[in-house]
N, C-alpha and C positions, 0 to 999 in steps of 0.2 A: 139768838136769831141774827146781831148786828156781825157777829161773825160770819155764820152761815152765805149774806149774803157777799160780804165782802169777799170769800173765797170762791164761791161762785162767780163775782167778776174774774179774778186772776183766769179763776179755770177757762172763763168764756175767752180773756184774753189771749192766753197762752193756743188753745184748740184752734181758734179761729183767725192766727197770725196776726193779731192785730198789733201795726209798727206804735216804738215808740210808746205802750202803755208799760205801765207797774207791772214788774214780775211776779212771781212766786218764790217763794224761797222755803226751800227744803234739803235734804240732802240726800243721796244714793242709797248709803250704809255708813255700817261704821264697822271697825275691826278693830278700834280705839278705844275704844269704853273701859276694858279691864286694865288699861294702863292707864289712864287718867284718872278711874279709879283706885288705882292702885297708889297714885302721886297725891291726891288726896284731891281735884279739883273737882271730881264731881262724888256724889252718892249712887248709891246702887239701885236702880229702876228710878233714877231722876227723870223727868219730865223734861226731853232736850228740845222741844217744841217751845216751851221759855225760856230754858238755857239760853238758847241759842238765837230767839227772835226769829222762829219759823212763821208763814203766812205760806201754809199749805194750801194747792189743790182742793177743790170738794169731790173728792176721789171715792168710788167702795170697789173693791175688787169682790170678784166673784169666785168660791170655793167652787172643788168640785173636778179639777183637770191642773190645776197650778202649782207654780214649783218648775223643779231639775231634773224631778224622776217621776215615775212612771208611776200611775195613779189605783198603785192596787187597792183593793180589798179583797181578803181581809190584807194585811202588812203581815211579812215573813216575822217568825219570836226574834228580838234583841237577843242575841247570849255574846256570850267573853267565849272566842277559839283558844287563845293562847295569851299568856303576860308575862311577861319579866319586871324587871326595880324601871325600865324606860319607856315600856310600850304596852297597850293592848290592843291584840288583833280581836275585830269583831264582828258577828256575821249581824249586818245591818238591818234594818226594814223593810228597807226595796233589795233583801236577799244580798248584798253583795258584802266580801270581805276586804276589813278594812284596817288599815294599819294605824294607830293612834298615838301620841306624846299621853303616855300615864297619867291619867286626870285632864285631859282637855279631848274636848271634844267639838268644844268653837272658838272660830278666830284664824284658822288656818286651815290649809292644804293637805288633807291626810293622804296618806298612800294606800290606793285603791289595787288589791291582790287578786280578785277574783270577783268576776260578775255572773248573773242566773243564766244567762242564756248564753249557748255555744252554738245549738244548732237545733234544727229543727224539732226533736224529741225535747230537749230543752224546755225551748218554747211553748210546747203544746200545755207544759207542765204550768208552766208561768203563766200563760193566757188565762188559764183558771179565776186569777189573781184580778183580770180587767174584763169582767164580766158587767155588759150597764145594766143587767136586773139585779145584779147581787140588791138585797134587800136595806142594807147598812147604809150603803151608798146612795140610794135614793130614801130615805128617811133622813140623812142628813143634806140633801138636797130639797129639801121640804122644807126642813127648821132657816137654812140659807135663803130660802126664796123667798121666808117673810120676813127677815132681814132686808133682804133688797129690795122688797116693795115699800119698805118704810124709806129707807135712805133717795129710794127713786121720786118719791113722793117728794120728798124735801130739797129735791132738786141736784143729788149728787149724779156726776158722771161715773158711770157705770162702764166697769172693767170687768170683761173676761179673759181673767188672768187661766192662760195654757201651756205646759209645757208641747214645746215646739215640736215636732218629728223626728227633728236630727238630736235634738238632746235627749228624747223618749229614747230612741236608740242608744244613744251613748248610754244612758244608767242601764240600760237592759244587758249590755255588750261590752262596753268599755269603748274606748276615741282606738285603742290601736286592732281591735278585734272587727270593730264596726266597719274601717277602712278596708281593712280584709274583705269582708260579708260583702260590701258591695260590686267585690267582682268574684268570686269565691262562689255568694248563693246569694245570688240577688233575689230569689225566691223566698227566701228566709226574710228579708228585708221586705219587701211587697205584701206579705200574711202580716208581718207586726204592725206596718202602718195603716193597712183594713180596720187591725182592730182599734185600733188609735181613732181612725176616722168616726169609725161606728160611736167610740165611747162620748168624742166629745162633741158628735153632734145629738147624741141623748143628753149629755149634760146640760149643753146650750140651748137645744129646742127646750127642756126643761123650766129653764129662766124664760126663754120668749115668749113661753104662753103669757106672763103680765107683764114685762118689764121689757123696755127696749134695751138693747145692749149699745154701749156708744163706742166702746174698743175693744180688738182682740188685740190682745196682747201677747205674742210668744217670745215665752223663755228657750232663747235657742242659740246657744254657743258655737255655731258652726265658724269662728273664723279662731285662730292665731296670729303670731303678732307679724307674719309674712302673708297673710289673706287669709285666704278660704280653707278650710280643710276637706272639702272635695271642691271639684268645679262646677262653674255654672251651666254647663251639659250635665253634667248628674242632679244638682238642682232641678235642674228642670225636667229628668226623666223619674227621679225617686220620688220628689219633693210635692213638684207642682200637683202631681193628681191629685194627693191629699189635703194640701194649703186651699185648692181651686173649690171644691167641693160645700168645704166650710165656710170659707169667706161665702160663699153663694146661700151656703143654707141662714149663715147671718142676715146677709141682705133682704131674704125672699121674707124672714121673720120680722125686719123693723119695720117692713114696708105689710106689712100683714096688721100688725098695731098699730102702723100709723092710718093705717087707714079705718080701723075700728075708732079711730080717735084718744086712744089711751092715752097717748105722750105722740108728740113731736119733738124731734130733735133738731139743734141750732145747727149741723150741719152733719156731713155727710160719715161714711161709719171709719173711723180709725184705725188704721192696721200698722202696729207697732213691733216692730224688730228688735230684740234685744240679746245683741252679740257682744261678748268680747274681741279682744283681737282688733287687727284691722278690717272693717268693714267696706272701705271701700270700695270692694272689687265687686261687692254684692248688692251695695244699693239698686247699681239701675237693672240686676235681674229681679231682685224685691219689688221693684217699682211696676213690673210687667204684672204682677198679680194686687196692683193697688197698693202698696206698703209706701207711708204717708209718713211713718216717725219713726227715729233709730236711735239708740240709746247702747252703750253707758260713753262712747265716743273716746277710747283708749289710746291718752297721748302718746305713751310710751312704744305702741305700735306705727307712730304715724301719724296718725290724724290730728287737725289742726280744726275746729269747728268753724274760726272764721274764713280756712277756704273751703269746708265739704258747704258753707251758707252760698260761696259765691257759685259752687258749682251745681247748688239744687236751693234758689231758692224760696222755693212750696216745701220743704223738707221742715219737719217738726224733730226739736232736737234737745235733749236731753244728755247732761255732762259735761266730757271734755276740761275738766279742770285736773292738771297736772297735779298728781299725786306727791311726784315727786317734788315739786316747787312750792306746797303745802309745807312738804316737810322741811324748805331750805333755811329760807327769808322772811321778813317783812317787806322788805324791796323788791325780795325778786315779786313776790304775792299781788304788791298791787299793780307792778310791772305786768304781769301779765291781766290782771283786773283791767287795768286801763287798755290795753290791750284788745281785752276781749269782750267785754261787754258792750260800750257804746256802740259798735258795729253789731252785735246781733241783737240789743233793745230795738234799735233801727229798722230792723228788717222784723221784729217778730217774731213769737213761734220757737222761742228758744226757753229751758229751765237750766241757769248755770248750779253745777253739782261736781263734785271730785267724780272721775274717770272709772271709779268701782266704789268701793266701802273706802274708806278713809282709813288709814295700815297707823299699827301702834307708834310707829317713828315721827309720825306729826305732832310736834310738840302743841297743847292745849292754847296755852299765848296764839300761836299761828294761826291754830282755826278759829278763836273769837275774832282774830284780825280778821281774818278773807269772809266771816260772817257780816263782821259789821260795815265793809268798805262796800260788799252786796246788798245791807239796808238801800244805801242812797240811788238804785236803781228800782228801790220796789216805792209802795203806796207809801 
């Protein structure tokens, strides 16, 4: 319980900006593990939470719409299309063909040959797939919901993790098909994110009938490492009606329990962005529909978190730790620690974490370092 409540401070602290308090310390990802494994420093399914002197968040994410792709049921059969002594090609879960390194299938960038949907007949087929009465789907919506009423009970903040619109897209079409489609058949675009809407305001109203929700959270890769991969005229014409709708169906629900007196929440509902790439061309169109936090903050793109703090900041901010500068020094490490922390403890509102997963080139020495020089800003 003495944990319980200490990470519910952090989390109060961290949500509600509050300057100057003890952080949280967690990390993004990792993509490191099987090499440090491999070097002998850690064991397999170690517990990196004391490895590492983690003081997590009291977080639960919510199933149900979460993730990179598109939330079918039932999920297309796994099979092997093709192999050689280096590769196998394979027809995925969310339907799409995939190029794979023989025997790996995490930790890296596979090459993606072929996605379900091309065009309208396509889709019709696929739609099948994101049905919200399919029966599977709401039975495990059931067993998730008294999961979350126990963790809501005990005071965690409540995540409804969703993939985004523009990344639904992407798994459904692929990044260079998708760009096409939106001038090509924007009609084809407009019917996929209906049913996107539809599903995940079944999933959510779902959860709201007992549980207040405190964040949505979208997984939505719309930027690279030059900005946006459309503009914010097409956000705003593809995007907004579907983002607009749900954020509102959220709202209309917590204020619906809050006023049965279920739960109250310490503050207002979080809407959380989560891009790679350079984001900052998108914050202040995000910002037009309420979006309050941005994550994973990719230096390699640009950004600098201690000036997207000076240029917004009410902005809740997660990352921004140079991946590549993990993987340099000990100097450069706390060079940029001194750097960058006592400016955004100051202000609040910040989780410092590496820029995406942590890449196998970071030596283990480096990340107990940049762990432990992060104690001296937490409790």
């Amino acid at each position: 319980m003495e944990d319980i409540k200490l990470r519910k401070k952090l989390t109060d602290n961290f949500y509600m900006q509050k300057p100057q308090a003890p952080i949280a310390l967690e990390e993004f990802g990792f993509y490191s593990l099987e090499e440090w494994e491999r070097q002998g420093y850690i064991k397999k399914d170690e517990d990196l939470g004391q490895l590492f002197g983690f003081k997590r968040l009291l977080l639960h994410y919510l199933p149900g719409m979460s993730g990179t792709t598109a939330p079918f049921y039932p999920r297309f059969k796994e099979e092997i299309v093709n192999q050689d002594e280096s590769y196998d090609i394979v027809r995925d879960k969310f339907g799409r063909l995939v190029k794979y390194f023989k025997g790996r299938r995490e930790g890296f960038m596979p090459q993606y040959l072929d996605f379900p949907v091309k065009d309208m007949k396509t889709w019709e087929e696929v739609k099948l797939r994101l049905d919200y009465k399919d029966l599977e789907r709401n039975e495990n919506l059931k067993k998730s919901l008294e999961i979350a009423k126990e963790k809501s009970n005990l005071g965690f903040h409540t995540i409804s993790y969703i993939v985004g619109p523009f990344m639904y897209l992407r798994s459904l079409m692929g990044c260079e098909q998708l760009l096409y489609t939106f001038y090509d058949n924007p009609k084809l675009i407009h019917e996929a994110l209906k049913t996107w809407l539809e599903l995940a305001i079944h999933v959510i109203s779902f959860y709201q009938k007992e549980i207040i929700i405190d964040e949505l959270l979208f997984d939505e890769d719309i930027c690279y490492n030059h900005g946006s991969l459309i503009s914010p005229d097409q956000i705003r014409e593809f995007l907004f009606p579907y983002y607009k709708p749900l954020i509102a169906s959220v709202r209309k629900g917590r204020w619906k329990l809050e006023e049965k007196r279920l739960k109250t929440s310490a503050y207002n509902l979080i809407i959380h962005m989560a891009s790679d790439g350079d984001i900052r061309p998108v914050i202040p169109v995000y910002q037009e529909i309420g979006a309050n936090y941005m994550s994973p903050m990719e230096v390699a793109s640009g950004i600098d978190v201690v000036e997207i703090r000076k240029s917004y900041p009410d902005l809740l901010i997660k990352g921004g730790f140079d991946k590549r500068i993990l993987a340099s020094s000990k100097e450069a490490i706390k060079k940029e620690v001194d750097r960058i922390m006592p400016f955004m403890v100051k202000y609040g509102g910040y989780l410092p974490t590496c820029d995406h997963g942590v890449p196998p080139e970071v030596p283990f020495e480096n990340y107990i370092y940049f762990r432990k020089l992060l104690e001296d800003y937490s409790v």
